[in-house]
C-alpha positions in Angstrom: 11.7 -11.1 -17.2 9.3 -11.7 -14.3 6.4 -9.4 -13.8 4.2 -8.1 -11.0 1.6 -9.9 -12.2 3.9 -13.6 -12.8 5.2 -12.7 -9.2 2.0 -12.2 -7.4 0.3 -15.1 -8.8 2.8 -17.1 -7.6 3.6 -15.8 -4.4 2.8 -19.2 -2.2 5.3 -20.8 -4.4 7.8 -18.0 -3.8 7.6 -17.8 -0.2 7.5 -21.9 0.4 10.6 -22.7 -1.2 8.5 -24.3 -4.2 10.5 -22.9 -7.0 13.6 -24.0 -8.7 16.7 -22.0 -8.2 17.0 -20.6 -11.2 13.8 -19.0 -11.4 14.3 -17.9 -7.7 16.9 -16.1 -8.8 14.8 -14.1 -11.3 11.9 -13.4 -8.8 14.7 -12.1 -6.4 16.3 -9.7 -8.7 12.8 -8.5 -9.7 12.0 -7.9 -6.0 15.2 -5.7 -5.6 13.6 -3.5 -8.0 10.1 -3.6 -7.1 8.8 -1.6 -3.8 5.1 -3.1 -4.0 6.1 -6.6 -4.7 8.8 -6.9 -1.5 5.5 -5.4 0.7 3.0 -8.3 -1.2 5.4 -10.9 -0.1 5.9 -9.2 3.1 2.6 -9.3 3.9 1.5 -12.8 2.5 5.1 -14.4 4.6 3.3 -12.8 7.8 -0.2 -14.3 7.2 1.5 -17.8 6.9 3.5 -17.0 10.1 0.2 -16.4 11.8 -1.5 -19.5 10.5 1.1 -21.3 11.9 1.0 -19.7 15.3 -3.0 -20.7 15.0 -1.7 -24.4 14.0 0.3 -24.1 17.0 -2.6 -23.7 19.6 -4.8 -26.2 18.0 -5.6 -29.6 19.9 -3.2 -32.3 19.9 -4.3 -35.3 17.3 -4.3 -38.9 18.1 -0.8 -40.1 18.6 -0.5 -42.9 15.6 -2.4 -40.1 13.4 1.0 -38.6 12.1 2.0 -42.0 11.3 -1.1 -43.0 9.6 -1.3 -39.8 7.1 2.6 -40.3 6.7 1.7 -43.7 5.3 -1.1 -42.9 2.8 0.5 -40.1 1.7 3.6 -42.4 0.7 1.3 -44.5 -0.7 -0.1 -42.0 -3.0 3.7 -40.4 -4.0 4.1 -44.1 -5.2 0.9 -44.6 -6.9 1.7 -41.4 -8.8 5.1 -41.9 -9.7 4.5 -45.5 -11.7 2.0 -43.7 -13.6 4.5 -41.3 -15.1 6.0 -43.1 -17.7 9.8 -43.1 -17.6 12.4 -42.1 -20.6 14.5 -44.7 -22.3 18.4 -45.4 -20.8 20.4 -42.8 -22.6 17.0 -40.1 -23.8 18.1 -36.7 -23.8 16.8 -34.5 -21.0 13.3 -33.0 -21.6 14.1 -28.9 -22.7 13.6 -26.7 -19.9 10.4 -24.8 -20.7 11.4 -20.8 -21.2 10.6 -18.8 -17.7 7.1 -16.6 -18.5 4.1 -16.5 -18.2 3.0 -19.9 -19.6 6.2 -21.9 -19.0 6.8 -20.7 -14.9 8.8 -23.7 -13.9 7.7 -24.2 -10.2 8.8 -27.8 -8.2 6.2 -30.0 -7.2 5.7 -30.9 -3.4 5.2 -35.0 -2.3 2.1 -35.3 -1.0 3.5 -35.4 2.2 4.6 -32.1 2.1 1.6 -30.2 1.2 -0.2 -31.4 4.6 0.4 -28.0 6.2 -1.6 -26.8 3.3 -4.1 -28.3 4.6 -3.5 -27.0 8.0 -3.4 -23.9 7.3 -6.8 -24.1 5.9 -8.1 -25.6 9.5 -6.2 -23.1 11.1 -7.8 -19.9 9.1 -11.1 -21.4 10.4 -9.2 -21.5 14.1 -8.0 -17.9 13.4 -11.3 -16.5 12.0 -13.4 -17.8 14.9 -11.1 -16.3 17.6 -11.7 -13.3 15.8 -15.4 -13.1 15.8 -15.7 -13.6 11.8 -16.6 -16.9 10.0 -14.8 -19.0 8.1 -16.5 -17.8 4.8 -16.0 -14.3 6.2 -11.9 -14.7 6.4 -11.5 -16.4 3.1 -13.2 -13.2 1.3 -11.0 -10.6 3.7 -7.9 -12.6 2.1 -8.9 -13.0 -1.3 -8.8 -8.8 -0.9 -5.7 -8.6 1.1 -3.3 -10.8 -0.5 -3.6 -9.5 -3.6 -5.5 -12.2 -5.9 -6.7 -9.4 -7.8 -3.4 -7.6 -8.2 -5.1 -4.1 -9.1 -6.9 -3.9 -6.1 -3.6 -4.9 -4.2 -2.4 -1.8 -5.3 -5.3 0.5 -4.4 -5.3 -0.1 -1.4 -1.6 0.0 -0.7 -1.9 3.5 -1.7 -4.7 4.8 0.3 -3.0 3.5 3.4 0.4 4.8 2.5 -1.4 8.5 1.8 -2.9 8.5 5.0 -0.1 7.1 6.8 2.8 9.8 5.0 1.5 12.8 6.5 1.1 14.8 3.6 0.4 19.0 4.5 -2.9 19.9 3.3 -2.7 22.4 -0.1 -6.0 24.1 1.0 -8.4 24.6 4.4 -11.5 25.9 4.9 -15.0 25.3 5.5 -16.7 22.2 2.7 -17.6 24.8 0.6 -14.3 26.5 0.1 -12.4 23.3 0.1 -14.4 22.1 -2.6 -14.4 25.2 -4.9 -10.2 25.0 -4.4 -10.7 21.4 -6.4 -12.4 23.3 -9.6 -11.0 22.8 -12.6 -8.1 21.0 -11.4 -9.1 17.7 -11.7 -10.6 15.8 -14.0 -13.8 15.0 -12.0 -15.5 17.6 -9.5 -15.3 16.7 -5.9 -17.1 17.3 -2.7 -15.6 16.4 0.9 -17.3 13.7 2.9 -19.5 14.9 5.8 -20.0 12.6 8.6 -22.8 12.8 11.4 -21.4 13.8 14.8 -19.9 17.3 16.6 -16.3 15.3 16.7 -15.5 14.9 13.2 -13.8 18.1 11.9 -12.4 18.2 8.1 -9.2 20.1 8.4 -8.2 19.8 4.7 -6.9 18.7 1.4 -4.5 18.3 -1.2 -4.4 17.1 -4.6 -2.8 13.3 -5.1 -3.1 10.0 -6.4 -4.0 6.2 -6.2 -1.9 4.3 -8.7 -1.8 6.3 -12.1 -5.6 8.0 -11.2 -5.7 11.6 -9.7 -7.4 11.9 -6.6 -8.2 14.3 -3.7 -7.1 14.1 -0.1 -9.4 14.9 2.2 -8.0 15.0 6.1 -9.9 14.7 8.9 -9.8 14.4 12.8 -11.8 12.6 14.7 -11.7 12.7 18.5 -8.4 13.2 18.0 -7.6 11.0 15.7 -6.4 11.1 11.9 -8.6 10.5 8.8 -7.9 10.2 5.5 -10.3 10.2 2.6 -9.1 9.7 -0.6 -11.8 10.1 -4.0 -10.8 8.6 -7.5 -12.4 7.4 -10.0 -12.3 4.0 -9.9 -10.0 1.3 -12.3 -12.9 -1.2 -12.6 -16.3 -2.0 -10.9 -15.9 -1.7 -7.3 -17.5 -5.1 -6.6 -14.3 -6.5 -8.2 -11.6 -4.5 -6.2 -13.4 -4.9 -2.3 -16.0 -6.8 -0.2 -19.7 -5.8 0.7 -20.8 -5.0 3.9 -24.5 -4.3 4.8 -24.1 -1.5 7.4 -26.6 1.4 7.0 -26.9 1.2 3.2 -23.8 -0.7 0.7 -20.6 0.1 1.7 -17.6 -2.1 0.5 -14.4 -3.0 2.3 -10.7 -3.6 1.6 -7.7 -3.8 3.8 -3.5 -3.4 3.4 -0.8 -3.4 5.9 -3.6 -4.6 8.8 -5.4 -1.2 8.0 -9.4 -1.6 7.4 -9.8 0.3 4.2 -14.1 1.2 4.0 -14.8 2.3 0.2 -18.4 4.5 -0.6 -19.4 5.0 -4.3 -21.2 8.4 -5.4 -21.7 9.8 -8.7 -19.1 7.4 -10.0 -16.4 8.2 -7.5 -15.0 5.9 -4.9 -14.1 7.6 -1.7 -11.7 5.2 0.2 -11.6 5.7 3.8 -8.2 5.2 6.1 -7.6 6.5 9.3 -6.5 5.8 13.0 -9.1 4.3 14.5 -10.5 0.7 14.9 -12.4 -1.1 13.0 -15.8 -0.6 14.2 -15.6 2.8 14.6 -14.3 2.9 11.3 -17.3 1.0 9.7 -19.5 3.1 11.9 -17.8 6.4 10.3 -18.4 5.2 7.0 -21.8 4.1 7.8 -22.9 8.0 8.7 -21.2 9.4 5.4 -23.1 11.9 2.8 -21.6 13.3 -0.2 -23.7 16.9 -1.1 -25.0 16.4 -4.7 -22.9 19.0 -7.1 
């Protein structure tokens, strides 16, 4: 039986055609039945497309330079291949390793074949730069976004779908109120974020959840727009789950579904930030945030 965790470690191999058809089958029928997974490979499907689109732009190379690589990289299939020694005429096939963990049975690309690997590497560099990042920069953002660390994956995913369902707040109020509504039932006691500025209003909350944790929803507008902050306490140490940023003090970031996902720790909370503005004035938000001691 696949798992989330089988499937999301081998989700390039999945989405490149890499795997033999019998355990394709297995990773489809667990995709049927998994909602998370079939947005994962959603998501990671759409990053290659864009790194290809990036590819696309790049410079032209060198006529004979195709040629050339095609070349060494036959060389090299061939150089491998009579080092694999061959069975005897008339040997019984090798067993087919069991589909798991250990035994995942994934086909191996020629060398020629895994050049747009190598592309795509050059063209994340192409993509960050047009973007105003670093190279270094973009790597870290994807090690976050695609899921690498399955839990944090997850987190994520449900912080943005929170914010973006629309839930109706259970109570409203001034901070005060809103945070005395929160006694005893939670597990943890809870004050709203307040953020510097006349614009940002707290309209507020409900009870809910990221992944199996309890949390609060705290709703906010500002200039207008939506804001959702969601406090949990978090799976494991924050470092592990999103990136730092140096902005006004340590705040960390992840993203999901192209939203920019802030995260501030206090008192051993995280309070996860998603909402319908853009990035900098996201950052910027989270930047100006205080949590009143309890």
């Amino acid at each position: 039986m696949i798992s989330c965790e089988i499937l999301r470690r081998h989700v390039d191999a999945v989405v490149d055609g890499e795997v033999d058809p019998d355990t394709q089958i297995e990773f489809e029928q667990h995709l049927d039945a998994c909602g998370p997974c079939r947005v994962h490979l959603s998501f990671v499907r759409g990053f290659k497309g864009r790194v290809k689109e990036a590819c696309a732009d790049a410079p032209a190379a060198p006529p004979d330079l195709a040629s050339r690589l095609r070349k060494a990289l036959d060389a090299e299939d061939a150089r491998l291949a009579a080092s694999r020694p061959e069975a005897p005429v008339g040997a019984a096939p090798a067993a087919r390793p069991p589909l798991g963990l250990a035994g995942l049975r994934v086909v191996p690309m020629k060398a020629r074949y895994a050049v747009p690997a190598a592309a795509a590497a050059v063209a994340l560099a192409v993509f960050a730069a047009r973007e105003g990042g670093n190279p270094d920069a973009a790597l870290e953002g994807l090690h976050t976004e695609a899921g690498i660390a399955p839990p944090s994956m997850g987190i994520f995913e449900d912080v943005v779908q929170r914010h973006s369902s629309e839930h109706p707040a259970e109570v409203s109020g001034p901070p005060t109120q809103v945070a005395g509504w929160f006694r005893d039932k939670l597990r943890f006691q809870v004050q709203p974020m307040e953020f510097t500025g006349p614009d940002v209003r707290l309209v507020g909350a409900r009870i809910s959840n990221v992944r199996d944790r309890e949390a609060a929803a705290f709703y906010y507008t500002v200039r207008g727009r939506r804001v959702t902050v969601m406090v949990f306490e978090p799976p494991a140490p924050v470092d592990r789950i999103a990136r730092p940023v140096d902005l006004n003090g340590r705040i960390y970031v992840g993203r999901a579904r192209g939203y920019t996902v802030p995260v501030v720790q206090h008192h051993g909370l995280t309070y996860a930030i998603a909402g319908d503005l853009d990035e900098r004035s996201l950052l910027q938000l989270a930047a100006s945030a205080r949590v009143r001691d309890r």
